[in-house]
N, C-alpha and C positions, 0 to 999 in steps of 0.2 A: 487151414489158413483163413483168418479174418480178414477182411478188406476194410474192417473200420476199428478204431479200437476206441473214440470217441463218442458218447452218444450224439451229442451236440455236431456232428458234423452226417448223421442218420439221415433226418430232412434233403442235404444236400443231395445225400447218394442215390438216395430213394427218388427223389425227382430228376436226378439227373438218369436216372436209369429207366423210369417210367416216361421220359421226354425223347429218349433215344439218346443218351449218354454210352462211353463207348468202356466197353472193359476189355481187360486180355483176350486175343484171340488166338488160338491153337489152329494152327495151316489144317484146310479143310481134309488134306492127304491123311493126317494123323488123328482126326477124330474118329470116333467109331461110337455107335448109338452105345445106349443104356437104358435100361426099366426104371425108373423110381419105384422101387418096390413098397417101401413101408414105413411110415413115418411113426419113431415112439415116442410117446408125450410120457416126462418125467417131472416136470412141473411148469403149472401155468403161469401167462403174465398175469390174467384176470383173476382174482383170489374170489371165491365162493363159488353158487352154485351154479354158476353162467357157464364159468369156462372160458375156451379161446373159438374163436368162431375164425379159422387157420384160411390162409391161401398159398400159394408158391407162386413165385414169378423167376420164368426163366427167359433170358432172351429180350427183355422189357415185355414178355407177353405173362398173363396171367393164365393157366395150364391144368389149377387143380386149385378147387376150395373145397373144403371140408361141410358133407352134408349137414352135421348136426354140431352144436358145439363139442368142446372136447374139453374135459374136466382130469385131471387127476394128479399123484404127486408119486413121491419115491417111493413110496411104500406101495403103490399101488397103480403103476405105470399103465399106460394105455394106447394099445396097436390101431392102426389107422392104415388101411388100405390105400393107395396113393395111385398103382399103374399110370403112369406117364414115362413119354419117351424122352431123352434127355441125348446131348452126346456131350464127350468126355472134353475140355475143356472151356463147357459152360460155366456160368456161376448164375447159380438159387439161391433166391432171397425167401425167407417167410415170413410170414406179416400176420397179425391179427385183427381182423375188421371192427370198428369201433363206431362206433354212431353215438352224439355228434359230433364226435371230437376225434382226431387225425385218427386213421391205425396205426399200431403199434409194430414198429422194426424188430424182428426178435432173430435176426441175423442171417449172415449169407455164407456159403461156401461153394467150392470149383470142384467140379468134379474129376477126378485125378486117377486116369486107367479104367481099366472096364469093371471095376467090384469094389463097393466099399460102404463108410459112413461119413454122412458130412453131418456137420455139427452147429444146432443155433442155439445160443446160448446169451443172448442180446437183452435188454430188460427184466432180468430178474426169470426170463423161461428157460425151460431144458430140452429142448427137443432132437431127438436121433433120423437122419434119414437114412434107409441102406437101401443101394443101390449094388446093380448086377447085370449081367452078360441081358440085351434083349432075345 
């Protein structure tokens, strides 16, 4: 599930979320943690040999950036160790850190039961996150 389907409304969300903006909450009785196990990069927003220099924010907090940039495409996917704890009615955002100019929104999804993938696929990127029992 997308929470945006507009770029042009990205900005808002993105600061309303980093400011303490409020999203669906799931009753605390019915959550139950989660691993972010692995995040696969199947194509960057950044084109050449930079890459995406990745973060996640869950919660309005920032939880996990990516040590080194991350480069790759279809043909040539690439695994990214993630481990962070999550519970299952959050929603993660991922971003691409940019200097000087804003980071890049490359999309958000809800975490839906205790196993699965969420999916960002926002700005022209591909990226898989799978998630599983902590």
């Amino acid at each position: 599930m997308k929470v945006l389907a507009y770029r042009t409304a990205v900005p808002v969300l993105a600061a309303a979320v980093l400011a303490g903006g409020t999203t669906a909450a799931v009753p605390a009785a019915a959550q139950s943690t989660v691993n972010l196990h692995t995040l696969i990069c199947y194509e960057t927003e950044d084109w050449g040999a930079d890459g995406d220099e990745l973060y996640l924010i869950v919660n309005r907090t920032k939880v996990w950036s990516s040590a080194d940039s991350v480069d790759c495409d279809h043909d040539t996917p690439r695994r990214v160790a993630v481990n962070r704890k999550a519970k299952t009615g959050d929603t993660v955002y991922l971003y691409d850190a940019d200097s000087p100019d804003g980071d890049d929104f490359l999309g958000s999804d809800i975490i839906e039961g205790s196993r699965g993938t969420l999916v960002f696929n926002e700005d022209d990127a591909l990226y898989n996150l799978d998630y599983g029992p902590a």
